[in-house]
N, C-alpha and C positions, 0 to 999 in steps of 0.2 A: 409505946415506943414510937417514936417521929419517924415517920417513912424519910428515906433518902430518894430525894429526887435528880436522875441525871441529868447534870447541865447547871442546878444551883450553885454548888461551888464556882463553877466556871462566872456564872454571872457575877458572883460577888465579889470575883478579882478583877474583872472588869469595871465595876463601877466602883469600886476602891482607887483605880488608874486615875481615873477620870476624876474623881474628886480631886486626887493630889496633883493633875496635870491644871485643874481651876484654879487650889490654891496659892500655886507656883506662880499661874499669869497674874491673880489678885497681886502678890506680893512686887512681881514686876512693875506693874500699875504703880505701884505706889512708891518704887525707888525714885531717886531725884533724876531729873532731868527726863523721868517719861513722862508728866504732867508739862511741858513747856509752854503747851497750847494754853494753859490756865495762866502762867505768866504774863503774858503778853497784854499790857494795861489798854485802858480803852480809848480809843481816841479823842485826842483833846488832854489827854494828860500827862503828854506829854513837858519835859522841861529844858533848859540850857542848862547841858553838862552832863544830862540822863545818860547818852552813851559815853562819856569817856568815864563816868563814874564804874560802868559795865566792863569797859573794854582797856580800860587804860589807870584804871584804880587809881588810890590815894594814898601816895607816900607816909603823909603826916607829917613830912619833915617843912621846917618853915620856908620862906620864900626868902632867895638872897637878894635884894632887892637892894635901890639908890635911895638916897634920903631924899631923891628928887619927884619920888612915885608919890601916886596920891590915892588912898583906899574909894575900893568901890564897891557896890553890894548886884545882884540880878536875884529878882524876885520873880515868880508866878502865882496863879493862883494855889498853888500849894500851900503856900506861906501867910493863905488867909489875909485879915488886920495886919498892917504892920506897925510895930511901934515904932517910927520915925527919926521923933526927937531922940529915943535911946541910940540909935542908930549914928546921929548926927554927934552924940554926944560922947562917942566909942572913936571920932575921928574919919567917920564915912562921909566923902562929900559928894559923890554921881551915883548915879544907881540905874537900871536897866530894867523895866518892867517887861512882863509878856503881854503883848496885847492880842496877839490872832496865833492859830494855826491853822496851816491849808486853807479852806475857804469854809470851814463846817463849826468853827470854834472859836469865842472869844473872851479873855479870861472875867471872869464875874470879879476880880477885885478891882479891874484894873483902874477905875475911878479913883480909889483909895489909896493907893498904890503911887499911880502917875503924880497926881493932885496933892499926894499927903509928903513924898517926898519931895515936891517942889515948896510947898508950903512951910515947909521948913529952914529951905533956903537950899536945895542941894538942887545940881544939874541934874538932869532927866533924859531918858529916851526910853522908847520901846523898841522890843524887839516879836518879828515874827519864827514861828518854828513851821520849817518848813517840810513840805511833804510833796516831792517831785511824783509819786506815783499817782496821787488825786487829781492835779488838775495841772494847767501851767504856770509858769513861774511868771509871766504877765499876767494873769488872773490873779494869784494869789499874793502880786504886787498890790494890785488895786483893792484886795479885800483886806486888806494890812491898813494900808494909805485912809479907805473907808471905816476902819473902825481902831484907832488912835495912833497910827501910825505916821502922822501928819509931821511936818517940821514946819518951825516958825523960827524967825532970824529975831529971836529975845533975850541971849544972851545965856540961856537956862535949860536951851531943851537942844538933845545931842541929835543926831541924824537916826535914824531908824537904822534897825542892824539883822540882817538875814540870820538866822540861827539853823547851820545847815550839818548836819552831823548824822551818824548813826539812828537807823528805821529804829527805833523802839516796836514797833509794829510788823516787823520781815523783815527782807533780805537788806543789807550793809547798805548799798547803794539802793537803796529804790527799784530794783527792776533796770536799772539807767547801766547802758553803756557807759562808758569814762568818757569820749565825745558828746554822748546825750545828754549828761548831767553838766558838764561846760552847755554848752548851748542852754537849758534851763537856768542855771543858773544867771548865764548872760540878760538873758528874756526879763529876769526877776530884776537886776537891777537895772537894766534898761529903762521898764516902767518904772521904776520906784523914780530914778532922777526925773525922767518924763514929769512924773507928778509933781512931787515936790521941788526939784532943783537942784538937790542935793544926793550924793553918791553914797549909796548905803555900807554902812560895817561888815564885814564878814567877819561871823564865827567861825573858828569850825578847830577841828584836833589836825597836828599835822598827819597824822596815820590815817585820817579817815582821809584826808583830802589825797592823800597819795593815790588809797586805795581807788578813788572812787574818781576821783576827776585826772588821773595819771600824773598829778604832782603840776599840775596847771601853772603856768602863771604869769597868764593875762591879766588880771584883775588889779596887780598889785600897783600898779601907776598911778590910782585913783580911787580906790578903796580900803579905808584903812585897817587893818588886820586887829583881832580880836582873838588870840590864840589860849586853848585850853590844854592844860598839861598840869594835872596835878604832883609840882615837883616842887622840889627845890629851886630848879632853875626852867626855863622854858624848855630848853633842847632845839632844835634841829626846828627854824619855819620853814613854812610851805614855800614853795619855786617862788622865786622874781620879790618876795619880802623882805628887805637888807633889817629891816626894824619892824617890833611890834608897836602898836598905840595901848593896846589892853591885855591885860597876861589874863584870865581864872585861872586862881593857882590854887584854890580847893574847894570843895564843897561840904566840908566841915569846920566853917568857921568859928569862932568865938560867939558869936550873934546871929541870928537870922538871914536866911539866905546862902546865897555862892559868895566868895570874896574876891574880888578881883584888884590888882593894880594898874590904876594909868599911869605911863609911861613918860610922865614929864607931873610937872605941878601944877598949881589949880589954877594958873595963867594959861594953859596949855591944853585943860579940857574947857574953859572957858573957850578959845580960840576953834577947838572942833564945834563945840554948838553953834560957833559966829559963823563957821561956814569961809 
């Protein structure tokens, strides 16, 4: 007969506790939203649109648009090869490459990309995505400028366009005050005309810009606006913008890439690349 030991019972409701208080935390672990730190992509891979696809979702519903817009596409390197001519041949005639972000990243297609959509005949520009919390916005003008951010007055290539939105990486704004991120922001396209001559695009969602720059609008005299709202209609632009130049109006298009329309005809983005 098994001697009875006093105190083994006691042990064994004790470590019975303990297991089911482990596998309660394991299951915690693993419900949604306690894993967020694993979300968060790495840097550089980031894209235009990333946050309002996050933060401002997609309708599905079409765009009510003028018969006077003219389709456009924005690529990164996500989007690898692009097939062009299919592109061209869908009715897309400008397109928006990425070519930098912050000063730490440059996209590996963008050769293919910049070059393959001009080679087809379509207007071109790149854009940078920006990251206020790594460096400044004159830095990270001249690391844009320095790796194909460049404008040339040829008839073909649009102005270079700040991609300013939602951290994919932290906090909404960057760490940035609403004053701090106006002044970066101002810094970035300071240098950008510095460089080239020409006044760079602003992207941006009008929610983020509220939140994050206090509904600004300095900028709008001389920079022409790029606004992303996947709707039906645009809604509500940012301070001091009576008109858009470019709507993204979703990022499930028919074909490769974001879609976007410009806000006049193909005399009209013609006339932004002339400067």
């Amino acid at each position: 007969m098994p001697v009875h030991r006093p105190g083994t019972t006691l042990r064994r409701t004790r470590l019975g506790v303990v297991g089911a208080l482990l596998a309660a935390l394991s299951l915690l672990v693993a419900l949604p939203g306690a894993a967020q730190a694993g979300d968060v992509p790495q840097r550089g891979e980031a894209y235009m649109g990333m946050g309002v696809a996050a933060h401002d979702g997609d309708t599905g519903e079409p765009p009510m648009t003028r018969a006077t817009q003219t389709e456009g596409v924005d690529v990164s390197g996500h989007q690898g090869n692009v097939a062009w001519s299919t592109l061209w041949n869908s009715g897309v005639r400008w397109a928006y490459v990425k070519g930098t972000e912050g000063t730490y990243y440059t996209n590996p297609y963008f050769a293919q990309q910049y070059n393959g959509s001009y080679n087809v005949g379509m207007i071109r520009g790149s854009y940078h995505f920006a990251t206020p919390d790594t460096t400044s916005g004159a830095t990270q003008a001249n690391y844009f400028v320095d790796h194909g951010g460049g404008w040339s007055r040829d008839g073909k290539t649009l102005p270079g366009a700040l991609d300013i939105e939602w951290n994919p990486y932290g906090a909404a704004c960057y760490g940035k005050t609403q004053s701090g991120m106006v002044t970066w922001i101002r810094d970035f396209l300071n240098q950008y005309k510095a460089r080239t001559g020409r006044d760079a695009v602003i992207y941006t969602a009008t929610s983020w810009w509220t939140q994050c720059t206090g509904n600004y609008g300095g900028f709008a005299a001389y920079n022409p606006l790029w606004i992303a709202r996947y709707s039906s209609t645009v809604g509500t632009l940012p301070a001091g913008w009576g008109y858009y130049t470019m709507w993204q109006y979703t990022s499930s298009g028919p074909t490769v890439g974001d879609h976007d329309k410009f806000n006049g005809a193909l005399d009209r983005v013609v006339a932004l690349a002339n400067g």
